[in-house]
MARNU-295757 format. One record per residue (C-alpha): x, y, z; residue in one letter. Coordinates in steps of 0.1 Angstrom, whole numbers, plus 5000, padded with zeros to 4 digits. Example, Ala and Ser with C-alpha at 12.3 -4.5 7.8 and 13.67 -1.06 7.14 Angstrom:
# residues 2
(node (5123, 4955, 5078), 'a'),
(node (5137, 4989, 5071), 's'),
//
This chain:
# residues 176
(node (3494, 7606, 3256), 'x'),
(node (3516, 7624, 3278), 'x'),
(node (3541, 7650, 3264), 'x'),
(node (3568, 7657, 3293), 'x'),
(node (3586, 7691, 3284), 'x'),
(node (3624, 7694, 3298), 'x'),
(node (3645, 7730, 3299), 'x'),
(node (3680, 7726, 3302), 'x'),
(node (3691, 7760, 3320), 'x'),
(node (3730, 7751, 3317), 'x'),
(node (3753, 7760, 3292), 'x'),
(node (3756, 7725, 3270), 'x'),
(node (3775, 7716, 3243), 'x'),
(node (3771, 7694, 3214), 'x'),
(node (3798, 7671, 3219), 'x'),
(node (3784, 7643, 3245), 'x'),
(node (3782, 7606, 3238), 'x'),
(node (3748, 7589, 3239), 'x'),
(node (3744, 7569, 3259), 'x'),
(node (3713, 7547, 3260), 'x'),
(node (3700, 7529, 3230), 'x'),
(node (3675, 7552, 3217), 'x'),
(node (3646, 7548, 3194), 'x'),
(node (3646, 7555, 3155), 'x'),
(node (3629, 7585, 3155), 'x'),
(node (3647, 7604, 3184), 'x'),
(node (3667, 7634, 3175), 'x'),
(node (3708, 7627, 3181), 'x'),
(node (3702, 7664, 3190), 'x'),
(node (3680, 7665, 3215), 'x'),
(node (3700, 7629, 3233), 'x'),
(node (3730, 7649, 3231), 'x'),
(node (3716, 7675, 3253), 'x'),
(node (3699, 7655, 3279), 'x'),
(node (3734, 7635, 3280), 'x'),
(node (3750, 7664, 3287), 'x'),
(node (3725, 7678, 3315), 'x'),
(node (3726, 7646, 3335), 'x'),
(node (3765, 7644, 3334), 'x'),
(node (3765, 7675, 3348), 'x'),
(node (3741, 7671, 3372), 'x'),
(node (3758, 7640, 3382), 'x'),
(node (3791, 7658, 3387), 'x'),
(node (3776, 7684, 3415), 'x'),
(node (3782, 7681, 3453), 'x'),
(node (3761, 7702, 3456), 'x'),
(node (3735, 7724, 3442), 'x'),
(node (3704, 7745, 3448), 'x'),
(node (3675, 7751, 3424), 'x'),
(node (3639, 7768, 3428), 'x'),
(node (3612, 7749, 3408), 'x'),
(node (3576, 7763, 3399), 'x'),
(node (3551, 7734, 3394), 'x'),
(node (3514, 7741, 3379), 'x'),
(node (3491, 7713, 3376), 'x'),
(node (3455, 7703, 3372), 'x'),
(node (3436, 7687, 3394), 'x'),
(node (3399, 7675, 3398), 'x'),
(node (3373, 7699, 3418), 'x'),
(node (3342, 7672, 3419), 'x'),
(node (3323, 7701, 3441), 'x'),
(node (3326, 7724, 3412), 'x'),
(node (3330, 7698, 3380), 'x'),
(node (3355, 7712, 3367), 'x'),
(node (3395, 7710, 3369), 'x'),
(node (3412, 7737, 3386), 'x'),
(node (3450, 7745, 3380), 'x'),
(node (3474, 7746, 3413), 'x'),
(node (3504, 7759, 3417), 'x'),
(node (3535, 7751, 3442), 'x'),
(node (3569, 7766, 3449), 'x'),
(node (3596, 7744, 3457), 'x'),
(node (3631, 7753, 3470), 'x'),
(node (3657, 7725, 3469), 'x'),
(node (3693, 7723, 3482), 'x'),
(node (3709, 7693, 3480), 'x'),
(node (3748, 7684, 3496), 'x'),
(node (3756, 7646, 3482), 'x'),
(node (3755, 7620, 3487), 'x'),
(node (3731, 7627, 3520), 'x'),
(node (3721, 7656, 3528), 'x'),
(node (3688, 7676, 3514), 'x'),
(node (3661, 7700, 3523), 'x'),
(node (3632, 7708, 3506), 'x'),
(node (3606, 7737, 3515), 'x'),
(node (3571, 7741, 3495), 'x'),
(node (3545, 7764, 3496), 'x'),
(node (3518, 7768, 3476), 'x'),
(node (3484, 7754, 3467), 'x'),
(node (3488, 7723, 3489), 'x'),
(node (3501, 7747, 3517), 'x'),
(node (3535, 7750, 3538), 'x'),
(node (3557, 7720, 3542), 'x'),
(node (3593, 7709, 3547), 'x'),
(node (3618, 7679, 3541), 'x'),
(node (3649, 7676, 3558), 'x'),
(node (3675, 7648, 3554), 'x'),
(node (3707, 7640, 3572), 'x'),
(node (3717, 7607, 3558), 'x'),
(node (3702, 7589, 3586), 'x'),
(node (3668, 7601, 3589), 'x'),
(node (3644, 7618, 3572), 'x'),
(node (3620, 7644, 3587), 'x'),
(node (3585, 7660, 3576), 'x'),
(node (3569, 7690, 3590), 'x'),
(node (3535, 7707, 3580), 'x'),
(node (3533, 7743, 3590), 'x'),
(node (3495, 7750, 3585), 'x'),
(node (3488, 7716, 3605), 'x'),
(node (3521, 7715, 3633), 'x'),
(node (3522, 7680, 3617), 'x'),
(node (3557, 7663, 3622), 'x'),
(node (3571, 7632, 3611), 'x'),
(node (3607, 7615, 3613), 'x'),
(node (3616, 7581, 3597), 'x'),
(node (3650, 7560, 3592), 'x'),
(node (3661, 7565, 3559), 'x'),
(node (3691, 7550, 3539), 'x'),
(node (3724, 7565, 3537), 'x'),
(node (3723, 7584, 3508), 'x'),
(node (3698, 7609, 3490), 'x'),
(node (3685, 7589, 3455), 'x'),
(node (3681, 7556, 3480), 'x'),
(node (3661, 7578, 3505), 'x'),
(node (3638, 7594, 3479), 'x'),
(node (3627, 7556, 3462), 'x'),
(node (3621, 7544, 3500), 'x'),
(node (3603, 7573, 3509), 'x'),
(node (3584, 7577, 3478), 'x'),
(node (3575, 7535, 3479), 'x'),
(node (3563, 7538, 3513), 'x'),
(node (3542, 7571, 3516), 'x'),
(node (3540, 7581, 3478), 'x'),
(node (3557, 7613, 3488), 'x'),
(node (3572, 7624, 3453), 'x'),
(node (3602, 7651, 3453), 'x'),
(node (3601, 7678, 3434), 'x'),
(node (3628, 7674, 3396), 'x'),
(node (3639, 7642, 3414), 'x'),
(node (3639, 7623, 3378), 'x'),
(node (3666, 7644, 3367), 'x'),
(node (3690, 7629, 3402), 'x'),
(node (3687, 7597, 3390), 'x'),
(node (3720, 7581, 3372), 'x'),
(node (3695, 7562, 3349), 'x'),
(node (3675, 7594, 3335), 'x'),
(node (3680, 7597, 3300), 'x'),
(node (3678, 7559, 3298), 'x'),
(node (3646, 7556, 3316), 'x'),
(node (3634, 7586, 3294), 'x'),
(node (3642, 7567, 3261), 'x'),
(node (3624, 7536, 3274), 'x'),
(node (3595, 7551, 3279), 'x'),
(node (3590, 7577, 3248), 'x'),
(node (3582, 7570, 3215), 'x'),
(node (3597, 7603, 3204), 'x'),
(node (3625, 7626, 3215), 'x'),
(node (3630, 7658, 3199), 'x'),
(node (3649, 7689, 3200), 'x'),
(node (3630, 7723, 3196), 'x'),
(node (3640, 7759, 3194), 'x'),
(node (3660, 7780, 3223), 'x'),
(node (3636, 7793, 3247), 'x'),
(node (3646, 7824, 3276), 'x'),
(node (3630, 7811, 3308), 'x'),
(node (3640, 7844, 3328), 'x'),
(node (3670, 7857, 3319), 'x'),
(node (3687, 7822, 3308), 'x'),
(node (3686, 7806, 3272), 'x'),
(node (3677, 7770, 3278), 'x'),
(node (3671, 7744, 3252), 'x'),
(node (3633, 7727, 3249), 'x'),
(node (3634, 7689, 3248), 'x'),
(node (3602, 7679, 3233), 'x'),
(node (3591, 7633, 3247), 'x'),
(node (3565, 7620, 3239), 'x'),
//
């Protein structure tokens, strides 16, 4: 079983409506704060974020899983315009799109690619992540249906404590 841990870094309060048909055991708490994170989110133009992504992976030559780590920056200008630069364990890459076309360059391998894209950025990443399983970093948290989706597929939603993630207070959403 999965566990999927979510830090709200935004100042929320504790009157937003649910709105999804949760399950039973979910906290009202912890609905209420993931409400409120995706209506804000939803009611940028525009917004920047840096995300830090560990994960494990499966070294066959050495039998053993080894942890990676990647760096993402993100800047996003709705409904069609994004960039995304990574660099990390799976090396130097970018992501640019205008609304009409998306582009991919590998630094380490001066590997560039460009492909039509739809007009607008939550469109572009489904078609772009159908068709070359390319998957953009937070981009669960763009989509309208979020907290929905995330009921649907938990059998638990809880609220934990306050935790300080650098110098913010954010809220630890516990699904499992």
């Amino acid at each position: 079983m999965r566990t999927i841990l979510l830090s709200a870094a935004l100042i929320l309060g504790a009157t937003a409506p649910v709105h999804a048909q949760s399950n039973p055991t979910d906290d009202p708490r912890a609905l209420t704060v993931l409400n409120r994170m995706a209506d804000n989110i939803g009611a940028l133009h525009s917004c920047s974020f840096r995300l830090g992504v560990s994960y494990d992976t499966w070294d066959a030559e050495a039998e053993t899983l080894v942890k990676l780590h990647n760096t993402h920056e993100v800047f996003l200008v709705g409904p069609d315009k994004m960039l995304v630069n990574t660099t990390g364990d799976a090396g130097h890459r970018g992501f640019w799109y205008d609304g009409k076309q998306a582009y991919s360059y590998w630094y380490g391998e001066n590997n560039y690619g460009r492909v039509s894209a739809p007009s607008n950025i939550i469109d572009m990443i489904k078609r772009i992540h159908e068709a070359y399983a390319v998957d953009f970093p937070a981009a669960d948290l763009l989509y309208p249906t979020f907290v929905d989706d995330l009921i649907a597929q938990s059998q638990r939603i809880t609220l934990r404590n306050l935790v300080r993630i650098g110098d913010q207070e954010c809220f630890h959403v516990v699904a499992k």
